[in-house]
C-alpha positions as CSV (number, residue, x, y, z in Angstrom):
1,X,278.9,292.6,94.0
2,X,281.2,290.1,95.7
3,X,281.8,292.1,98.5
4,X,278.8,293.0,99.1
5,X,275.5,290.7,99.9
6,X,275.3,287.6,97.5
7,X,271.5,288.2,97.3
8,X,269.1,290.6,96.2
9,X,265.5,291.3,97.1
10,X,263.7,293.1,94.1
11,X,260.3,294.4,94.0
12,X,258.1,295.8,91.5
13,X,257.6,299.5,91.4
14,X,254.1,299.2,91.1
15,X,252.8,299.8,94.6
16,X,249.4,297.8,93.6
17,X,251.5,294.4,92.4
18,X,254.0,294.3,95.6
19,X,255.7,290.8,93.7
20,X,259.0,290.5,95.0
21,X,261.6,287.8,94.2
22,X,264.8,286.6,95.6
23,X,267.7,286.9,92.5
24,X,271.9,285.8,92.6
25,X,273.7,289.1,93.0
26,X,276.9,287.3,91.5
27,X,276.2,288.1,88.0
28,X,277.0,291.9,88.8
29,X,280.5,293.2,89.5
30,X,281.6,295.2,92.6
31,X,281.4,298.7,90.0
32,X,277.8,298.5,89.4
33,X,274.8,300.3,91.9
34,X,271.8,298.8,92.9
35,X,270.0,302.1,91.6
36,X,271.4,301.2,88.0
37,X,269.4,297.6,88.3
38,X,266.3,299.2,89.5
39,X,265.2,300.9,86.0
40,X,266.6,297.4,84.0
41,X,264.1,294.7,85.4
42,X,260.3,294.2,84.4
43,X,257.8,292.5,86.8
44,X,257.1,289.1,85.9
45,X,253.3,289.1,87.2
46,X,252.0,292.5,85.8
47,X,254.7,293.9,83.0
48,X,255.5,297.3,85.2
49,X,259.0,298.2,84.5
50,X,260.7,299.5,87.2
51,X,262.1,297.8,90.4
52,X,262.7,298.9,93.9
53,X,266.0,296.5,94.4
54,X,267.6,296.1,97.8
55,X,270.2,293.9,99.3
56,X,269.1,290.8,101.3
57,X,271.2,290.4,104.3
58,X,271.5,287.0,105.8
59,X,270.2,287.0,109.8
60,X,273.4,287.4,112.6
61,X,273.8,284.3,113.9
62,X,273.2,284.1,117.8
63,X,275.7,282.6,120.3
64,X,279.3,281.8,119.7
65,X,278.8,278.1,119.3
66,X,282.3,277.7,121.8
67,X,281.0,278.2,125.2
């Protein structure tokens, strides 16, 4: 995933538990999909297996710092 965002946002696919965490995308090449994560993690706070798992864009910078 190095082209892509470095971070990912993943939460739980249990729509009563809504835990997310912040993980390193880095550990994943550029080949695999977010939808091939998604079925591999396990919530940490209530066992569910299965993630929702979505990139986490950094905020745009406002102003051009030169003027």
């Amino acid at each position: 995933m190095s082209g892509g965002p470095r971070r990912l946002i993943v939460y739980c696919g249990d729509y009563k538990c809504a835990h997310s965490e912040v993980i390193d995308a880095d550990r994943w090449g550029d080949d695999v999909r977010l939808s091939d994560l998604e079925r591999k993690f396990t919530c940490q706070l209530c066992g569910h297996r299965g993630t929702d798992v979505r990139p986490l864009f950094e905020q745009a910078r406002i102003g051009t710092g030169g003027r």
